[in-house]
C-alpha positions, 0 to 999 in steps of 0.5 A: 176156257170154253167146253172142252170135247173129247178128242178121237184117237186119230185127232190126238195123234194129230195134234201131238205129230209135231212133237215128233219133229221137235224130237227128232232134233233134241235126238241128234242134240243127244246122240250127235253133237258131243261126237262133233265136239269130240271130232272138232276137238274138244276134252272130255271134261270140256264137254259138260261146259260145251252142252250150257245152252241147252239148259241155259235156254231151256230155263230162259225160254221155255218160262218165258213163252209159256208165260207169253203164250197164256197171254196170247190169243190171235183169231187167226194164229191162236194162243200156242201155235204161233211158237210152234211155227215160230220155233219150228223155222228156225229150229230147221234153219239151225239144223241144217247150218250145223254140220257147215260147223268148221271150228268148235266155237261155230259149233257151240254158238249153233247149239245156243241159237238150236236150243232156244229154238227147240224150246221156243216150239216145245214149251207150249205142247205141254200146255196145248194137251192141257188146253185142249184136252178134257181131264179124262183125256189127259193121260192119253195127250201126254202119253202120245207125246212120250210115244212121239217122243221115241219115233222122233228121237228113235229116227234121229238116232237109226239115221246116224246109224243109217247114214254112217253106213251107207255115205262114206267120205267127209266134207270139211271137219265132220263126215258126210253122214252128219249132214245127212242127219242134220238135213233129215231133221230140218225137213222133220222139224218144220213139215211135223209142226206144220202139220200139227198147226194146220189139222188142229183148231185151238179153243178160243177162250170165252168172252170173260177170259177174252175180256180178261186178257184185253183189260190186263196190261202186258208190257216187257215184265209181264212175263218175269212178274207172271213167273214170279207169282206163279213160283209163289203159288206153286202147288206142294206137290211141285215142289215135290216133283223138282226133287225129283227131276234134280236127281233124274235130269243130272243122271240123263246129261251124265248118260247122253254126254258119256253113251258114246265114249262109254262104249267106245271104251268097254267094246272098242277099246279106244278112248281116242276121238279124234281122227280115229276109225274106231270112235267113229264106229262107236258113235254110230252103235251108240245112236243104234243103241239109243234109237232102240231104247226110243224103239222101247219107248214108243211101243211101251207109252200106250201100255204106260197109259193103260197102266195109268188107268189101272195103278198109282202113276206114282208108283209107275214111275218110280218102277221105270226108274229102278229100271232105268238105273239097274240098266245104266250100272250094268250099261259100263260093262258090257264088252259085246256090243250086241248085249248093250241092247238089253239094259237099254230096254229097261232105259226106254221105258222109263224115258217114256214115264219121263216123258208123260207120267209126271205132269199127270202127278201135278196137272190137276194141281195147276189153274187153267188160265196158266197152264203155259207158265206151269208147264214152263216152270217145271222144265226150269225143273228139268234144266236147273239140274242139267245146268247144275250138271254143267257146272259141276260135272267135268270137275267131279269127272276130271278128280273124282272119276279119273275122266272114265266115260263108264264111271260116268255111267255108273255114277248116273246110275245111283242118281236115278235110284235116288230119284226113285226114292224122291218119287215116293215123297211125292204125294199126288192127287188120287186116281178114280176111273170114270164112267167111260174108263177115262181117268179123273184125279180128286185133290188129296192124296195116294190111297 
C-alpha cells in the first residue's frame, strides 16, 4: 500500500463520524429490542434465543466482507467504502420498519436482516483505521471510534429516555416513542456513514499490489478459503486475545438482555412485562442509565489514548474490566435509581477500552494486505461467545439463577473479572514512544 501520511485530528474525526450512525443502531439493538421482545411477549429464558442474529450474523458477515473488502478495489468506490454505503442503506431501511413489528416473529426476522446490515458496514472500519493510518496514529483511529462508539450509542439510548417522556400513546403493539427512536436512527445511520464516504479519500494500492489482486483469481470460495489460511496463520497473541473476549463478550450479552428487568425488579419492584406501566418506566431509566455510561465512555476514550501513550495498554485494560465488574456485582442491588449512576460509570470506561484497546494489542501483529480478514476474525471472537451465550444462557438462567434479571447481573459480573485475569496471559508487542510523541509497538513482549 502506498505511503501512509499522518491524518490531522479533525480529518480522523472525519473518517470515524459514520461509526457514530452505526453505533446509534447497535444502541437501540442494546437497549430496545429486548423491551419490544418483552412488550411483544416473550419469556425471560426465551430471550438469549431471540438475540441468535446478532452473533449468528455477526460471525457470518463480518469474515466474509472483510475478507472481500481486502480484494476489493474500484477508482471510483474504493476497497472499504462500498460496504459502508451498502450496510449503512439497508441498516436505515431495517430501523425504520422495526417498530411496524406486529408479532414477535416480525420482530425477530427483522433483527436478522439489521444485524447483517450493521455488520456489513461495521466490519471494514476497523480495517480502514489500519488502512489509512500510519502506526503512530493507530491508538488515535481506534480510540476516536470507542469515543464514537459512546455518542452513537449514548443518543440511542437519551432518546429512549427522551421520547418516553415526551410522546405519550401507542400505534399497534409498541409505544410511540419506539418509533420515534427507530426513525432517529435510520436519518443517523445513512447521513453519518454518508459523510464519512464522502470527506475521506482511500489509499489506492500501489501498482504491485494492484497487479496482485487483478492476477489473483476470486470466485464464490475466495472468501471462506482467505478465512481459513488466515485462521492457520493466526498471530499467538490472537489467540490469547479470543480468550479474552469469551469471558468478556458473554458477560456484556448477560448485562444487555437483563439491564432493564434488572432494574425493573430491584427499584420498581415489578417482574411483570407485559402491559404494564412500571416496566415501561423501568425500560426507559435503563436507556438513561446506559446512554450515561456511553456519556462516560466518549469523554474517557481520549484520556485512554493519552493513557496509551504513557503505559502498557494491556494493563489498561485489565484495569476497565476490574471496573466494570465491580459496578455490574454491585448494579443488582441498588434500589435508589438515581445511584444506578455511579457503578455504571466505572462500566463506561471499560466499553471504551472494549472498544479500542484490544486491537492495539494485535494490529502490529497482523499483515497489511489482510487487514479486513483479521479484523473480521476477531469479531468471530466476539460473536462466538454471544452465540455461545445464546445457546447456553436461558438454560443456565432458567435452573441455576431461578430466571432473576439481577443474578444474571452478577453472574456477568464474575466473567468480566476472569477476563481481566485472561488479559494478563496476554503477551503483546511493547510500546515505544517516538520522536513526535506517537506511539510505535516492536515485535516481543511486555517489558
Amino acid at each position: 500500500m502506498s505511503f501512509k501520511p499522518r491524518l490531522s485530528f479533525s480529518q480522523i474525526i472525519n473518517m470515524n463520524v459514520g461509526f457514530f450512525g452505526i453505533q446509534y443502531s447497535f444502541g437501540l439493538q442494546q437497549s430496545a429490542v429486548n423491551p419490544i421482545y418483552d412488550m411483544l411477549g416473550a419469556s425471560p429464558d426465551q430471550i438469549p434465543l431471540l438475540n441468535l442474529a446478532g452473533p449468528m450474523t455477526g460471525l457470518l458477515i463480518q469474515p466474509i466482507i472483510g475478507a472481500m473488502s481486502d480484494k476489493t478495489w474500484s477508482p471510483r468506490f474504493g476497497r472499504r467504502k462500498p460496504y459502508f454505503l451498502i450496510g449503512a442503506l439497508l441498516c436505515s431501511i431495517c430501523l425504520f420498519l422495526y417498530p411496524f413489528s406486529s408479532a414477535l416473529w416480525m420482530a425477530v426476522g427483522l433483527l436478522w436482516v439489521l444485524d447483517a446490515a450493521n455488520n456489513t458496514a461495521m466490519e471494514p472500519y476497523r480495517a480502514f483505521i489500519a488502512d489509512k493510518l500510519p502506526s503512530e496514529q493507530h491508538a488515535s483511529g481506534f480510540l476516536t471510534q470507542s469515543f464514537f462508539t459512546g455518542l452513537g450509542i449514548t443518543l440511542a439510548n437519551i432518546s429512549l429516555y427522551f421520547f418516553r417522556e415526551h410522546i405519550p400513546g401507542s400505534f399497534g403493539s409498541l409505544p410511540y416513542w419506539v418509533y420515534a427512536s427507530f426513525f432517529l436512527g435510520s436519518v443517523c445511520s445513512i447521513a453519518t456513514v454518508g459523510w464519512s464516504v464522502f470527506k475521506t479519500p482511500e489509499i489506492p494500492p500501489t501498482e504491485a499490489e494492484l497487479a496482485a489482486l487483478k492476477a489473483e483469481k476470486i470466485n464464490v470460495f475466495t472468501p471462506f478459503k482467505e478465512i481459513a489460511s488466515a485462521i492457520g496463520d493466526m498471530p499467538k497473541v490472537m489467540w490469547q486475545l479470543a480468550l479474552v473476549y469469551l469471558f468478556q463478550w458473554y458477560a456484556l450479552f448477560c448485562y444487555w438482555q437483563n439491564a432493564s428487568k434488572s432494574i425493573a425488579k430491584s427499584v420498581w419492584n415489578t417482574t411483570v412485562y407485559q402491559n404494564n406501566p412500571a416496566y415501561e418506566d423501568a425500560v426507559a431509566w435503563s436507556g438513561l442509565v446506559n446512554g450515561w455510561y456511553n456519556i462516560v465512555t466518549f469523554l474517557s476514550a481520549f484520556i485512554l489514548l493519552w493513557l496509551a501513550k504513557k503505559i502498557s495498554p494491556k494493563m489498561i485494560h485489565v484495569i476497565c474490566l476490574i471496573m466494570a465488574a465491580i459496578g455490574l456485582l454491585v448494579f443488582p442491588h441498588i434500589t435508589d435509581k438515581n445511584l444506578l449512576f455511579v457503578p455504571m460509570a466505572g462500566f463506561g470506561i471499560a466499553w471504551a477500552s472494549m472498544m479500542g484497546i484490544p486491537y492495539l494489542l494485535v494490529v502490529h501483529k497482523i499483515p497489511k494486505e489482510r487487514y479486513g480478514v483479521y479484523m473480521g476474525i476477531i469479531n468471530m471472537m466476539i460473536v462466538i461467545p454471544m452465540l455461545l451465550q445464546t445457546m447456553t444462557f436461558g438454560y443456565i438462567l432458567k435452573n441455576f439463577l431461578g430466571n432473576d434479571p439481577g443474578k444474571a447481573i452478577s453472574f456477568a459480573g464474575v466473567l468480566l473479572l476472569l477476563a481481566a485475569v485472561a488479559t494478563l496471559l496476554v503477551k503483546s508487542a511493547h510500546k515505544n514512544k517516538n520522536s513526535d510523541g506517537g506511539m510505535t509497538m516492536n515485535g516481543g513482549h511486555e517489558n
